[in-house]
Wavefront OBJ file of the C-alpha trace (Angstrom):
o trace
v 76.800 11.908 13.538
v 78.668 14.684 15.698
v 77.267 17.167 13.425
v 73.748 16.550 13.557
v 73.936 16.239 17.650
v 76.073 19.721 17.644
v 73.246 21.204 15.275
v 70.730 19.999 17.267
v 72.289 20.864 20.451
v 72.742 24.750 18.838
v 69.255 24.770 17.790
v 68.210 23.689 21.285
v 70.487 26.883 22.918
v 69.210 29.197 20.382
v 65.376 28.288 21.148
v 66.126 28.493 25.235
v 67.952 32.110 24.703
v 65.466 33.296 22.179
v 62.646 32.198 24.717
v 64.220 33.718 27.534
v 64.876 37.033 26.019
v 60.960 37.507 25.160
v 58.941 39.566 27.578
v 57.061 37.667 30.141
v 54.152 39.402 29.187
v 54.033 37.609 25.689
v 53.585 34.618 27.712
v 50.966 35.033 29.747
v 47.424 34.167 27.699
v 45.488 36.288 29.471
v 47.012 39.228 27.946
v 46.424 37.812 24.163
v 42.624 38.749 25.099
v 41.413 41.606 23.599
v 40.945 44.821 25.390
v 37.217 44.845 25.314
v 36.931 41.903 27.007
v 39.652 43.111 30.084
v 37.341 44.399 33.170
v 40.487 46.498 34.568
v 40.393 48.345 31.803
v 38.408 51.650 31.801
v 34.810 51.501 30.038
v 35.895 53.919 27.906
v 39.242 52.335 26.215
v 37.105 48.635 26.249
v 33.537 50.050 24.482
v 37.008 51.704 21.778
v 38.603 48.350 21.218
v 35.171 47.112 20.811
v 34.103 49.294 18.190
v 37.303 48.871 15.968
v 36.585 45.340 16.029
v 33.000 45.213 14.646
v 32.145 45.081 11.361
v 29.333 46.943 9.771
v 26.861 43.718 10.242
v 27.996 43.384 13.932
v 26.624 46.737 15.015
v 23.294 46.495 13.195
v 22.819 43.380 14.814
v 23.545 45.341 18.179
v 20.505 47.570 17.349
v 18.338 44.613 16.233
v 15.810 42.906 18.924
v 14.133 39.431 18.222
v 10.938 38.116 20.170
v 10.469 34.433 18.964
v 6.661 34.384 19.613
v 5.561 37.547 18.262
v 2.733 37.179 15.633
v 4.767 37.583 12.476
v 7.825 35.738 13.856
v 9.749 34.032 10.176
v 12.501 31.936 9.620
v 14.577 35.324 9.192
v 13.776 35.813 12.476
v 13.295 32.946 14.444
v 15.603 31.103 16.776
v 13.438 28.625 18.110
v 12.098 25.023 17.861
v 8.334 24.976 17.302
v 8.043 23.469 21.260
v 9.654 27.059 22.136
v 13.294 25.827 22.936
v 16.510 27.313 22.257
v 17.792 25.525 18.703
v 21.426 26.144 18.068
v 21.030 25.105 14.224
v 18.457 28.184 13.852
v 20.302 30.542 15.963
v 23.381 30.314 13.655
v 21.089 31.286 10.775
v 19.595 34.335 12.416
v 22.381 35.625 15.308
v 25.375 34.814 12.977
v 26.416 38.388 13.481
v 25.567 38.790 17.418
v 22.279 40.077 18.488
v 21.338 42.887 21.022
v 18.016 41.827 22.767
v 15.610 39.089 22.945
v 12.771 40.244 24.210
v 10.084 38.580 26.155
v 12.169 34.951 26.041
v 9.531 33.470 29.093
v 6.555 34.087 26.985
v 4.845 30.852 26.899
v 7.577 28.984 29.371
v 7.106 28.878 33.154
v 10.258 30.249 35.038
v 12.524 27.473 34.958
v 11.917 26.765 31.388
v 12.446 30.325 30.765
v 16.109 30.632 32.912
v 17.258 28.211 30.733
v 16.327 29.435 27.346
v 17.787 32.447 28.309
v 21.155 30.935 29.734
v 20.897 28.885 26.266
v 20.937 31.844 24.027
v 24.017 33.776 26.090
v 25.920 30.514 26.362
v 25.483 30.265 22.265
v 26.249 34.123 22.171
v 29.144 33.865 23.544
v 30.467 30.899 22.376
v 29.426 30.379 19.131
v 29.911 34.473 17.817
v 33.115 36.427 16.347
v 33.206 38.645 19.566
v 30.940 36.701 22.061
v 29.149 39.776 23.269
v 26.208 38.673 25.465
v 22.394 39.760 24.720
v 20.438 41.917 26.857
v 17.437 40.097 27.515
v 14.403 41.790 28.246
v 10.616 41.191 29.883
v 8.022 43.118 29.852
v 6.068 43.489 33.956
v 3.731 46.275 32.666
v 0.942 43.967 34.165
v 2.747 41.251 35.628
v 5.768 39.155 34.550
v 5.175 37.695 31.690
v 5.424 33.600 31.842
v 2.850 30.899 32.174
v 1.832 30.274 35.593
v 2.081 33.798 36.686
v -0.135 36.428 37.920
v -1.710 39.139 35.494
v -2.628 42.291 36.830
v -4.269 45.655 35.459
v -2.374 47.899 33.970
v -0.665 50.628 35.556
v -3.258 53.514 34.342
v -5.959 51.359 35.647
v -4.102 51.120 38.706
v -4.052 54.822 39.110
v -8.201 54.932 39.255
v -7.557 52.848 42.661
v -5.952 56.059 44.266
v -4.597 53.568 46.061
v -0.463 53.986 46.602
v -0.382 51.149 48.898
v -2.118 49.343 46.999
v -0.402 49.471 43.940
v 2.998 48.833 45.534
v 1.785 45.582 46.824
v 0.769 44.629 43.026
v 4.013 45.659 42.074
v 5.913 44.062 44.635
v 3.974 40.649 43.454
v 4.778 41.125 40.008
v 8.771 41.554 41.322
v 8.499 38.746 43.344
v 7.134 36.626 40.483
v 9.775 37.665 37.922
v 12.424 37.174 40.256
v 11.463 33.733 40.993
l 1 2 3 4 5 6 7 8 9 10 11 12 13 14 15 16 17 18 19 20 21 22 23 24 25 26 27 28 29 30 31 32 33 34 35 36 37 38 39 40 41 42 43 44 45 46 47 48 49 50 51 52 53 54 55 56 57 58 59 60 61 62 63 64 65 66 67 68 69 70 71 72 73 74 75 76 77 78 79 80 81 82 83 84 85 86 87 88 89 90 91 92 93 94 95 96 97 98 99 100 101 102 103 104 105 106 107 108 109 110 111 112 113 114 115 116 117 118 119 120 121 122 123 124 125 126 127 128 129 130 131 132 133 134 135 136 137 138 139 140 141 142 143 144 145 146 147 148 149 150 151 152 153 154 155 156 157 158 159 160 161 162 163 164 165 166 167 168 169 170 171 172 173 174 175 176 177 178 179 180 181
């Protein structure tokens, strides 16, 4: 009986003075993260680590952009339920990889219902991908922002026939107002 409490009480030592002798640093989980993901580090070393980490299919899908109500949207392509909302189940079928850029993700949605299909698809994104690496999401204001309710102006070259400056900075400053909302 001594022997197994003397082995056990050697083990026990050996595991304190083994733990001891490792570098804090090993210990702390915020240093297990990967560089790309550490905002002290320079933008340089991070965008590195980044790039050694992705695989082939990683950085194409950084170069690809999907609009979910385009005219020729597919089930390659489409990451939405047929009402327009974010569907996790579809997403993992076409983002699997990451994605770059939604585009246009308030088309057909009002403002609220478009803040949260957007917060939707980063939350997924980062969660739910090898690297988590957020999508840039992008809206078109050439004539307005682009979501039900708001307003639609002329386009900017009709604009111009106004000769109006003023003018044109108040449309502008509508359309900024709008998307911002």
């Amino acid at each position: 009986m001594n022997k197994k409490r003397d082995f056990g009480v050697t083990v026990s030592i050996t595991f304190v003075i083994l733990t001891l002798g490792m570098p804090i640093a090993h210990m702390n989980p915020q240093d297990s993260r990967p560089d790309y993901k550490n905002p002290r580090l320079p933008v340089e070393k991070r965008v590195a680590d980044l790039l050694s980490r992705m695989t082939l299919e990683e950085k194409v899908a950084q170069l690809t952009c999907l609009w979910s109500n385009r005219p020729q949207v597919n089930p390659q392509t489409d990451f939405s339920t047929d009402r327009g909302d974010f569907s996790p189940a579809k997403a993992a079928e076409v983002m699997k990889h990451g994605i770059g850029q939604i585009a246009r993700q308030r088309e057909r949605k009002g403002p609220r219902e478009g803040a949260k299909f957007a917060n939707d698809v980063q939350k997924w994104l980062l969660e739910n991908t090898r690297l988590g690496i957020p999508a840039i999401l992008h809206d078109e204001i050439l004539h307005g922002h682009m979501a039900e309710g708001s307003t639609s102006f002329p386009q900017p070259i009709a604009l111009a026939t106004t000769w109006d400056p003023d003018f044109i900075a108040k449309v502008f400053t509508a359309g900024a107002l709008e998307t911002r909302a």
